[in-house]
CHARMM internal coordinates of N, CA and C (Angstrom, degrees):
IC EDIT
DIST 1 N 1 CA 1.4476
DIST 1 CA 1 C 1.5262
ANGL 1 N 1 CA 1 C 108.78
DIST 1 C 2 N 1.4486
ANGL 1 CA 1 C 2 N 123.61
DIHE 1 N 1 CA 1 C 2 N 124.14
DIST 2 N 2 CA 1.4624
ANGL 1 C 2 N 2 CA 125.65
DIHE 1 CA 1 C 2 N 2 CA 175.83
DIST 2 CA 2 C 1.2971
ANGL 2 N 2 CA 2 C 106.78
DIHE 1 C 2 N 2 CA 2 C -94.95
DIST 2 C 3 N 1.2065
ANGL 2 CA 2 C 3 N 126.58
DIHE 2 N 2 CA 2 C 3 N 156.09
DIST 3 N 3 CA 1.4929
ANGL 2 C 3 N 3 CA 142.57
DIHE 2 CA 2 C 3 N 3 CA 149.98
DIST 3 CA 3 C 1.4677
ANGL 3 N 3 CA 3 C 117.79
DIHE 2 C 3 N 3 CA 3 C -80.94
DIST 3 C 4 N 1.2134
ANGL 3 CA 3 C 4 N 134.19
DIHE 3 N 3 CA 3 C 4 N -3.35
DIST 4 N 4 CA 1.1651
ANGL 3 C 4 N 4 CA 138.69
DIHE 3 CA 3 C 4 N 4 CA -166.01
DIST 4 CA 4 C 1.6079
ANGL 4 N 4 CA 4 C 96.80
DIHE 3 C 4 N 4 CA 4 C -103.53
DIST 4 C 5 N 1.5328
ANGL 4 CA 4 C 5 N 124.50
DIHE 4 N 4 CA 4 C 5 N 144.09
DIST 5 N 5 CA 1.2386
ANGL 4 C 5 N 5 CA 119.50
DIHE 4 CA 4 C 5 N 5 CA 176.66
DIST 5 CA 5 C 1.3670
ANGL 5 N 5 CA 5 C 129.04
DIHE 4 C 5 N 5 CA 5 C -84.46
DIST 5 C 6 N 1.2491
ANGL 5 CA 5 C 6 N 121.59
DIHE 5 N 5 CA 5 C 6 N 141.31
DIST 6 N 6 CA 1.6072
ANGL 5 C 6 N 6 CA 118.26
DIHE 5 CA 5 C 6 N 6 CA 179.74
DIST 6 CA 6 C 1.3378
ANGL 6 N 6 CA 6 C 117.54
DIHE 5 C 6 N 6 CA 6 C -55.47
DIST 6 C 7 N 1.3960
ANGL 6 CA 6 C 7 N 120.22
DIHE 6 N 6 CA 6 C 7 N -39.42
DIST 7 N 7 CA 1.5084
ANGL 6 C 7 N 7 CA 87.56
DIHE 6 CA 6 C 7 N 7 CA -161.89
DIST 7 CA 7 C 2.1914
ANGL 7 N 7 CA 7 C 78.03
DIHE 6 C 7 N 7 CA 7 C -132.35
DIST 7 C 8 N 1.4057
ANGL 7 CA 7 C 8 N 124.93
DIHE 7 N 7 CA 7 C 8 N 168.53
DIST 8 N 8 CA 1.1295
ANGL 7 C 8 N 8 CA 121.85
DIHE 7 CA 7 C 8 N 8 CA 168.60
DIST 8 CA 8 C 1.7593
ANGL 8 N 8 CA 8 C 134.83
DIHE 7 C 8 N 8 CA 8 C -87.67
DIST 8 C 9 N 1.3199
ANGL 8 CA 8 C 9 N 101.63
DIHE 8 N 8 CA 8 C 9 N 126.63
DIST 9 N 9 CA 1.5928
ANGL 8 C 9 N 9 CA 97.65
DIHE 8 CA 8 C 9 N 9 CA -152.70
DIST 9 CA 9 C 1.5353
ANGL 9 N 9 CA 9 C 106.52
DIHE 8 C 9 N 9 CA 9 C -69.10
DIST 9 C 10 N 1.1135
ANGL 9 CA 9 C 10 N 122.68
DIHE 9 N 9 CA 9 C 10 N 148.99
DIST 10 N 10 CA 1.6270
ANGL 9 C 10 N 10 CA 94.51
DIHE 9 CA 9 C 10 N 10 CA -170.72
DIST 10 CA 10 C 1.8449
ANGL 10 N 10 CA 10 C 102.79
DIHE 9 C 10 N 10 CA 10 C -112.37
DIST 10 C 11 N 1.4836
ANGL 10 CA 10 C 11 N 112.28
DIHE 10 N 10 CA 10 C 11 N -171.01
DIST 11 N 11 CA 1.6140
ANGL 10 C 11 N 11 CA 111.74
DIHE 10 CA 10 C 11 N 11 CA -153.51
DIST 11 CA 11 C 1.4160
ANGL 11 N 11 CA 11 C 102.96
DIHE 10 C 11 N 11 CA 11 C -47.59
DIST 11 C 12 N 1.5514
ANGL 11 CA 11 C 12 N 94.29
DIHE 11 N 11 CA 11 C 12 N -52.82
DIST 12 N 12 CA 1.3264
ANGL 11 C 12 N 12 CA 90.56
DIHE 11 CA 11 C 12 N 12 CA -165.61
DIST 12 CA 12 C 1.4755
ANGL 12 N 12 CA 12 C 149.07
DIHE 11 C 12 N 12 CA 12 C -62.50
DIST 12 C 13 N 1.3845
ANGL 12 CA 12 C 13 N 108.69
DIHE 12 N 12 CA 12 C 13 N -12.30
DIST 13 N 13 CA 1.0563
ANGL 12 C 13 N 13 CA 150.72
DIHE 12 CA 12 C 13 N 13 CA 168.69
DIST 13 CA 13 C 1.5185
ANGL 13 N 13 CA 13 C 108.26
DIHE 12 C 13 N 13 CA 13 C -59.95
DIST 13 C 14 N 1.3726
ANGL 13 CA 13 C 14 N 97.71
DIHE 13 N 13 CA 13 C 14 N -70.61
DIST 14 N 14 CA 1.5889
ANGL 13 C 14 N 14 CA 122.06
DIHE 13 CA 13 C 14 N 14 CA -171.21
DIST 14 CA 14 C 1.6467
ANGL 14 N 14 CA 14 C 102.03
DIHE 13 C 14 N 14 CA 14 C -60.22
DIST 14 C 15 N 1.3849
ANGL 14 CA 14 C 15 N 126.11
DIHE 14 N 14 CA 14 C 15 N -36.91
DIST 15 N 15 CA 1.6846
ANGL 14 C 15 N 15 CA 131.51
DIHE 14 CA 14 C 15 N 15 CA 176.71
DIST 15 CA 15 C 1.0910
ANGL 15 N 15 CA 15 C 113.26
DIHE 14 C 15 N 15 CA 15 C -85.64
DIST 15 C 16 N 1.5674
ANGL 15 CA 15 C 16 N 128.41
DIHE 15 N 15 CA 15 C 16 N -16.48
DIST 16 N 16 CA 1.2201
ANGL 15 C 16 N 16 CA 128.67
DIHE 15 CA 15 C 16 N 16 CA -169.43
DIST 16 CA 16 C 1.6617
ANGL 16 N 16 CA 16 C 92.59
DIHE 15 C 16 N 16 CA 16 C -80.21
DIST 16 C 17 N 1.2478
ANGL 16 CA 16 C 17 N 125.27
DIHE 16 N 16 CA 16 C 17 N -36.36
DIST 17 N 17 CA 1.4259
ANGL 16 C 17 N 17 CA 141.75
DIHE 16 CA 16 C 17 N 17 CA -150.19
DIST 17 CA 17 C 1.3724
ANGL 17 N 17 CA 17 C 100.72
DIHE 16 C 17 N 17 CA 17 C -68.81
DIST 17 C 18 N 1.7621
ANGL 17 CA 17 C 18 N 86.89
DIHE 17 N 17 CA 17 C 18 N -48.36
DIST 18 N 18 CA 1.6350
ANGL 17 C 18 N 18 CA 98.60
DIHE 17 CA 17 C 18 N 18 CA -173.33
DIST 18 CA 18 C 1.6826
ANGL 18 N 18 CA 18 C 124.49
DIHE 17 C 18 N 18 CA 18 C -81.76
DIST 18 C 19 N 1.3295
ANGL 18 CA 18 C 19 N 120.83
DIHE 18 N 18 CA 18 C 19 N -6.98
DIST 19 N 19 CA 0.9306
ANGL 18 C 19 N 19 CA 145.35
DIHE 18 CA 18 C 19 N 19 CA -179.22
DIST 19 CA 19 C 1.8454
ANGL 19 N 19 CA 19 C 113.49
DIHE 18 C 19 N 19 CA 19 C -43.77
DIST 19 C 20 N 1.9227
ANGL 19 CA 19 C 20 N 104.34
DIHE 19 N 19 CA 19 C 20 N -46.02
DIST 20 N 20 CA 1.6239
ANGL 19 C 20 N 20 CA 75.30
DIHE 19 CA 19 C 20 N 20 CA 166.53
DIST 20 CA 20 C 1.8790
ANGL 20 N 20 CA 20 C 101.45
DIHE 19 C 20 N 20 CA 20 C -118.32
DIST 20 C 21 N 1.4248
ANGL 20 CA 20 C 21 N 102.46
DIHE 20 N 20 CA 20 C 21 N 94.33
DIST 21 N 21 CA 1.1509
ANGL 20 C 21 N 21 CA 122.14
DIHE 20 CA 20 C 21 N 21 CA 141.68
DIST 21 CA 21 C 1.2913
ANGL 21 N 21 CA 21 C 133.64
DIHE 20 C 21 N 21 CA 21 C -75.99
DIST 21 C 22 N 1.0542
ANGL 21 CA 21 C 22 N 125.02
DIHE 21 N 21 CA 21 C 22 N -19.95
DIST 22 N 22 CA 1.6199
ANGL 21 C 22 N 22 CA 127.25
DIHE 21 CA 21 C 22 N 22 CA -127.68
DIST 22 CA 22 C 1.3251
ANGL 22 N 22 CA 22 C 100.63
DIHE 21 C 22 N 22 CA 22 C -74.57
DIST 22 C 23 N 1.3208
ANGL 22 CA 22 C 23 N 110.01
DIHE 22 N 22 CA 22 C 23 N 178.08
DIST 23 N 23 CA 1.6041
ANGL 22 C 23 N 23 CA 104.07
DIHE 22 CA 22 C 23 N 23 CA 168.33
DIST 23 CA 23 C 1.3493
ANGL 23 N 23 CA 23 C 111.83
DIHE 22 C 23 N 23 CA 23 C -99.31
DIST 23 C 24 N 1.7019
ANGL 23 CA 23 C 24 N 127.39
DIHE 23 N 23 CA 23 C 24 N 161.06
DIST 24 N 24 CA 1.5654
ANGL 23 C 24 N 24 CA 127.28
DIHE 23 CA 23 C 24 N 24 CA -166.54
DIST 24 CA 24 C 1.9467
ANGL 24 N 24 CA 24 C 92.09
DIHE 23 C 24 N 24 CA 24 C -126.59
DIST 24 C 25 N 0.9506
ANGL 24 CA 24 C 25 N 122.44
DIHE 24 N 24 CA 24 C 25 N 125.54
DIST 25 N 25 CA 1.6798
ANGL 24 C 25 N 25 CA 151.37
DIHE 24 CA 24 C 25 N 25 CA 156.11
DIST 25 CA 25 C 1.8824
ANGL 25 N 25 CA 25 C 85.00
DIHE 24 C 25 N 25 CA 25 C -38.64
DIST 25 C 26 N 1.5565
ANGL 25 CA 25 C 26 N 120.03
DIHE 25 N 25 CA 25 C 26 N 122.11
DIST 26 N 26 CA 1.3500
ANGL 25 C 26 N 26 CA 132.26
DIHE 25 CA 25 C 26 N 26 CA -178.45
DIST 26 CA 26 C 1.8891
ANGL 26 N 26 CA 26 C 89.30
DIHE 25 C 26 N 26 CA 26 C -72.87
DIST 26 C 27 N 1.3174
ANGL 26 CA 26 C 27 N 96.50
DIHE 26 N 26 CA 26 C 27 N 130.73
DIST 27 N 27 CA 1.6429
ANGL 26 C 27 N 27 CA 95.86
DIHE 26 CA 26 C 27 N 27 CA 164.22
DIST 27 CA 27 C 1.1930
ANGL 27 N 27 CA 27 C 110.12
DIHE 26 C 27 N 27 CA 27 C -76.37
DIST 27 C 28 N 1.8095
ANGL 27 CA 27 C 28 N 108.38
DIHE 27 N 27 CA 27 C 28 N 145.39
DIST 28 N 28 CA 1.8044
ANGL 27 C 28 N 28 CA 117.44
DIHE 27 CA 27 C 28 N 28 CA -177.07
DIST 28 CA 28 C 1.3132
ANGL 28 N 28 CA 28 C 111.20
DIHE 27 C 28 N 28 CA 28 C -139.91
DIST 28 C 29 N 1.2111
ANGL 28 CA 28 C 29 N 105.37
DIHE 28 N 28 CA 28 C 29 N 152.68
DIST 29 N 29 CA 1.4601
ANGL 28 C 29 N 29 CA 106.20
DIHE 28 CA 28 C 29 N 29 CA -166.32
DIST 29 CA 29 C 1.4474
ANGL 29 N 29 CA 29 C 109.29
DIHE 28 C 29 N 29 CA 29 C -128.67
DIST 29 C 30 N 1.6180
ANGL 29 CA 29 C 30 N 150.44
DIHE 29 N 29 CA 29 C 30 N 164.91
DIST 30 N 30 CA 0.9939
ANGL 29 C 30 N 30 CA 136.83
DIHE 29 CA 29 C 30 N 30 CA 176.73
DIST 30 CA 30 C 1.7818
ANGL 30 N 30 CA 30 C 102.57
DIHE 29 C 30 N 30 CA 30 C -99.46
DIST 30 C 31 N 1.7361
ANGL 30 CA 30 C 31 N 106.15
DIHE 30 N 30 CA 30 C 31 N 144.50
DIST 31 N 31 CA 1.3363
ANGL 30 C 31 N 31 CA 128.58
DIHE 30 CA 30 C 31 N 31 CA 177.32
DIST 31 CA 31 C 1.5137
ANGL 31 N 31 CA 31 C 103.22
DIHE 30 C 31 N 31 CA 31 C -53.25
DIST 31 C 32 N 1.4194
ANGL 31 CA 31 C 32 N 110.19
DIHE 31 N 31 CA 31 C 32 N 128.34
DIST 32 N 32 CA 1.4338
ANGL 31 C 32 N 32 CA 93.91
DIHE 31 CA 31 C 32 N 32 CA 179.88
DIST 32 CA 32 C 1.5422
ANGL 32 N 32 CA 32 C 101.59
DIHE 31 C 32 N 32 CA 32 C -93.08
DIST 32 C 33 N 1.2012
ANGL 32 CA 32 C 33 N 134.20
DIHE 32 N 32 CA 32 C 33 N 26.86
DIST 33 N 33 CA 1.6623
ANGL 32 C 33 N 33 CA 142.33
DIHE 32 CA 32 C 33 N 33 CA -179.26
DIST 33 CA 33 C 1.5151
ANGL 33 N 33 CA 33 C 96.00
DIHE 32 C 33 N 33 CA 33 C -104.44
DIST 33 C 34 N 1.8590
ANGL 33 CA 33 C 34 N 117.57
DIHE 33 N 33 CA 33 C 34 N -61.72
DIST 34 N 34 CA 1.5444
ANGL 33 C 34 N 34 CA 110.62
DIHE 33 CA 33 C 34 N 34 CA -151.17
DIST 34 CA 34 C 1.5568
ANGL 34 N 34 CA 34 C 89.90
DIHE 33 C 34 N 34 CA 34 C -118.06
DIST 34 C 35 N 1.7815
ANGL 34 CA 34 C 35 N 130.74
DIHE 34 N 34 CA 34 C 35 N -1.97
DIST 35 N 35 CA 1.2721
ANGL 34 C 35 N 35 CA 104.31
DIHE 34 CA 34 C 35 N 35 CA -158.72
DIST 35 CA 35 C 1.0408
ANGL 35 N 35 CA 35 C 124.90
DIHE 34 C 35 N 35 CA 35 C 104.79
DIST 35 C 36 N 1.7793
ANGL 35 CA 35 C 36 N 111.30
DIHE 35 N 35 CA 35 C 36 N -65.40
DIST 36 N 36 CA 1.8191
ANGL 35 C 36 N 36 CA 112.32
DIHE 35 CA 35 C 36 N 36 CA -149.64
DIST 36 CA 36 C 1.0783
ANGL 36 N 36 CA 36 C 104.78
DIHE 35 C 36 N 36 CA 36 C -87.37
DIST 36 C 37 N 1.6177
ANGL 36 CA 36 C 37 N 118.01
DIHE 36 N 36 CA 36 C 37 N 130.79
DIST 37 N 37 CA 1.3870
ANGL 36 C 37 N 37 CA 125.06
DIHE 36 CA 36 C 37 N 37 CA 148.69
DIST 37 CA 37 C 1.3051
ANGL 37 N 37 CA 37 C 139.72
DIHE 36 C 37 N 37 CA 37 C 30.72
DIST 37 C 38 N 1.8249
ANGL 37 CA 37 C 38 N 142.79
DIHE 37 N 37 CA 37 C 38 N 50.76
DIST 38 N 38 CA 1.5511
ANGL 37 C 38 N 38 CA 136.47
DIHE 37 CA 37 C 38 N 38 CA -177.96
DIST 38 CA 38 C 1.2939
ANGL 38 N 38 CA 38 C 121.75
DIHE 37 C 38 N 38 CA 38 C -93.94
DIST 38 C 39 N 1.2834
ANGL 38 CA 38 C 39 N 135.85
DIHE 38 N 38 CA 38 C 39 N -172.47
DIST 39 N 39 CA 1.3911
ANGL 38 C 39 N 39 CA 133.44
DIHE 38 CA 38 C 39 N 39 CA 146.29
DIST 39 CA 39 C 1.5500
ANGL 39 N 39 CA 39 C 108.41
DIHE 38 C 39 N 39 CA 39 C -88.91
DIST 39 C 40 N 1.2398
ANGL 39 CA 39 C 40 N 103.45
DIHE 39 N 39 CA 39 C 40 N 151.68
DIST 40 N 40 CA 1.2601
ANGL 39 C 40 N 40 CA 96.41
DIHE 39 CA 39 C 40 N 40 CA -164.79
DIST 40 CA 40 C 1.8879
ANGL 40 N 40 CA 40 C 116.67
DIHE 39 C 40 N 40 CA 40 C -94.37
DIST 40 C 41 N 1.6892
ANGL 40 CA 40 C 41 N 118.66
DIHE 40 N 40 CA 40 C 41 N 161.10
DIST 41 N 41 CA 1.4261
ANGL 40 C 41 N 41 CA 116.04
DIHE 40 CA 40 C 41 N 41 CA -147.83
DIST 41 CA 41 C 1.2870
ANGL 41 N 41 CA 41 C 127.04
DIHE 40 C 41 N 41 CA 41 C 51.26
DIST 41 C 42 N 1.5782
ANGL 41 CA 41 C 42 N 104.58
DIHE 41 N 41 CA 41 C 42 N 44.65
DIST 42 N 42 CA 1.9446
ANGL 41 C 42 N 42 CA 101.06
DIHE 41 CA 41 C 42 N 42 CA -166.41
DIST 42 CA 42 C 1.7498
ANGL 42 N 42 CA 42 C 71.32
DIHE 41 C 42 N 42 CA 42 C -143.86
DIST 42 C 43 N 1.8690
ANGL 42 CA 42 C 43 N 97.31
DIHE 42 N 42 CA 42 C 43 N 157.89
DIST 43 N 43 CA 1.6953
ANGL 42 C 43 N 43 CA 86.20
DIHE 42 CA 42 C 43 N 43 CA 167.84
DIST 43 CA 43 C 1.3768
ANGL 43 N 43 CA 43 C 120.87
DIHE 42 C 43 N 43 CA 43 C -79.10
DIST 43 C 44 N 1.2001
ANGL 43 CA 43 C 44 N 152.59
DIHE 43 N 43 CA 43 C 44 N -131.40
DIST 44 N 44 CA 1.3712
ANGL 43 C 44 N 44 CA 149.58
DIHE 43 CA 43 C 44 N 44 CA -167.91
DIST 44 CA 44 C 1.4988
ANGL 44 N 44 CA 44 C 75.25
DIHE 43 C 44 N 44 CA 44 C -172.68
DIST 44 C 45 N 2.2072
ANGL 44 CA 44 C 45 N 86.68
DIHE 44 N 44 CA 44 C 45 N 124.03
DIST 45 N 45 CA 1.2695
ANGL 44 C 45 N 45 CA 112.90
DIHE 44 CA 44 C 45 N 45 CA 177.42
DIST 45 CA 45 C 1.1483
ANGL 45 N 45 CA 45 C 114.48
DIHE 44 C 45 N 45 CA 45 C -104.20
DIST 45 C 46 N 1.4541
ANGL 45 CA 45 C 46 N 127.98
DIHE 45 N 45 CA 45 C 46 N 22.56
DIST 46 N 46 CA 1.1942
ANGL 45 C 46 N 46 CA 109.73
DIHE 45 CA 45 C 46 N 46 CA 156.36
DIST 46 CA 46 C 1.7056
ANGL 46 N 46 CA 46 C 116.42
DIHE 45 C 46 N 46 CA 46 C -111.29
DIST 46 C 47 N 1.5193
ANGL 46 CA 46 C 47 N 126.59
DIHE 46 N 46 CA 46 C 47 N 6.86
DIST 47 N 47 CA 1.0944
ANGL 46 C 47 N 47 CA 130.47
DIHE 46 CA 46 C 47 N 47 CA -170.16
DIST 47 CA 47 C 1.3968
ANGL 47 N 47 CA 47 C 119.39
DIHE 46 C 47 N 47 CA 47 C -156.01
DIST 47 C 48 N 1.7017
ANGL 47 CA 47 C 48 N 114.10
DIHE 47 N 47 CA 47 C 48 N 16.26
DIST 48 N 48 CA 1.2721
ANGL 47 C 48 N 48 CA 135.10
DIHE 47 CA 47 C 48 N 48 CA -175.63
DIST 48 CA 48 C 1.5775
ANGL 48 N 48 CA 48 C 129.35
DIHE 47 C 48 N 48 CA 48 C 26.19
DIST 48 C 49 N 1.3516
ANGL 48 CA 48 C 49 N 94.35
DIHE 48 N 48 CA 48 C 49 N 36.05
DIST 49 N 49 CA 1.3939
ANGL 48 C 49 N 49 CA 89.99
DIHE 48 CA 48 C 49 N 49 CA 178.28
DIST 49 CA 49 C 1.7696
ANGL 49 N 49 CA 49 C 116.70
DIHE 48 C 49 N 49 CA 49 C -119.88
DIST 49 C 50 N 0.9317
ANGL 49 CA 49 C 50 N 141.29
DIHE 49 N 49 CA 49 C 50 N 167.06
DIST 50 N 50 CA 1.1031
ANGL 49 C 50 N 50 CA 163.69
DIHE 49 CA 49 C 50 N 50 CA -129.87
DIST 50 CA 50 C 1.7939
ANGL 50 N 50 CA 50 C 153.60
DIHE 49 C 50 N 50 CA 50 C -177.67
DIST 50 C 51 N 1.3404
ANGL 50 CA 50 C 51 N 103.59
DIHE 50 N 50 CA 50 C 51 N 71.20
DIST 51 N 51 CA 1.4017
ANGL 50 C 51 N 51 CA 111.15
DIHE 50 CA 50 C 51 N 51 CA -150.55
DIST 51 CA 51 C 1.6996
ANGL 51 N 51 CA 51 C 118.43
DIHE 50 C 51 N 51 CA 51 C 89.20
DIST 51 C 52 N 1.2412
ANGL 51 CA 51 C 52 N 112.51
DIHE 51 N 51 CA 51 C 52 N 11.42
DIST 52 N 52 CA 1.8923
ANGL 51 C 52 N 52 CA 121.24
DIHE 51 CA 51 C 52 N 52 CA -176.27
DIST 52 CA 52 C 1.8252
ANGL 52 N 52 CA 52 C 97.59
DIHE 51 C 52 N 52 CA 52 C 96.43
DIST 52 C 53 N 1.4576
ANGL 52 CA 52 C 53 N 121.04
DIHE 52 N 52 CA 52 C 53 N 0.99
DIST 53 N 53 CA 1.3906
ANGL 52 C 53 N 53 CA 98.95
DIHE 52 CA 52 C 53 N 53 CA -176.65
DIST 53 CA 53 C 1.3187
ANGL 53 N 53 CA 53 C 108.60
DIHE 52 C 53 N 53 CA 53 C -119.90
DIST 53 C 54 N 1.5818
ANGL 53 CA 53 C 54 N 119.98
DIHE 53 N 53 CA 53 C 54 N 157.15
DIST 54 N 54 CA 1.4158
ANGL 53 C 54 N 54 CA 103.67
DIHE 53 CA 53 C 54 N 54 CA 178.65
DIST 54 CA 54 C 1.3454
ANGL 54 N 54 CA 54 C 106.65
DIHE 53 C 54 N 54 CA 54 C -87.59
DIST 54 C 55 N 1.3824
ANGL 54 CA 54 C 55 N 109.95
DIHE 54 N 54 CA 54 C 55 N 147.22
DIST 55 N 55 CA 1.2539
ANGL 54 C 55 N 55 CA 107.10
DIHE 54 CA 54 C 55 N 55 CA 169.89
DIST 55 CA 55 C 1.8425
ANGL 55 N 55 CA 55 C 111.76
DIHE 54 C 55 N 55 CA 55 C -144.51
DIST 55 C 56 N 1.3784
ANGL 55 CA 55 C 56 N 131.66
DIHE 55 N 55 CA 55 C 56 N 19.84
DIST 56 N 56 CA 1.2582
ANGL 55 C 56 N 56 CA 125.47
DIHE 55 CA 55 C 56 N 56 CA 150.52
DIST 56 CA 56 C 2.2915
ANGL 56 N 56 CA 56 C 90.96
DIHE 55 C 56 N 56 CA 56 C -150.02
DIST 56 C 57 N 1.3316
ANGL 56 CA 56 C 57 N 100.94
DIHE 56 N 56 CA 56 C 57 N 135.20
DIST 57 N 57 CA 1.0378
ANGL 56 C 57 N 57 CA 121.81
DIHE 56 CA 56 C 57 N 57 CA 159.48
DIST 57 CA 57 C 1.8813
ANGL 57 N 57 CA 57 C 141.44
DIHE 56 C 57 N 57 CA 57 C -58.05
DIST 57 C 58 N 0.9422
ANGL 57 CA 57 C 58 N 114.89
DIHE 57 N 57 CA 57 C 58 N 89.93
DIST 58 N 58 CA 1.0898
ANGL 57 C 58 N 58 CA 124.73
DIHE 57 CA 57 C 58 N 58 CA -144.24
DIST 58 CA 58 C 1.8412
ANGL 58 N 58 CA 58 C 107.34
DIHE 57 C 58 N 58 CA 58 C -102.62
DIST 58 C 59 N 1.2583
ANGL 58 CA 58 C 59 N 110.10
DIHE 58 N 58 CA 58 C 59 N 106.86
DIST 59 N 59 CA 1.5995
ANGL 58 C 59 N 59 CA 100.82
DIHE 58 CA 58 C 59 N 59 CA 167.31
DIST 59 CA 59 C 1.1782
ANGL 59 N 59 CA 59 C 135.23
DIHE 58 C 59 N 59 CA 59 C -62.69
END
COOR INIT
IC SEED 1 N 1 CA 1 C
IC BUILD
C-alpha cells in the first residue's frame, strides 16, 4: 500500500478544495449589562456579567 497518489491532482482541483478556507469575522453581540461588544454565551470581559448576573469580578 503507498501513500503517494496515483495519478496528479491538478490546480484546479487542488484550489477548488481549498476554496472554503477563508476566514469568518467572530459573531458579537452587545452585553445586555454594559452594552459593549462580546461573543455571545461567553461572560463579558469588560463588566463580568452574564445573562444579567454577575458572575466574575472585574476591576
Amino acid at each position: 500500500m503507498s501513500i503517494c497518489p496515483k495519478n496528479k491532482s491538478s490546480k484546479a482541483r487542488r484550489d477548488s478544495r481549498r476554496a472554503n478556507w477563508k476566514m469568518t469575522a467572530p459573531a458579537l453581540v452587545k452585553c445586555s449589562h454594559c452594552g459593549e461588544l462580546m461573543m455571545p454565551h461567553r461572560v463579558c470581559k469588560a463588566c463580568g456579567y452574564y445573562d444579567k448576573k454577575s458572575i466574575v469580578e472585574v476591576q
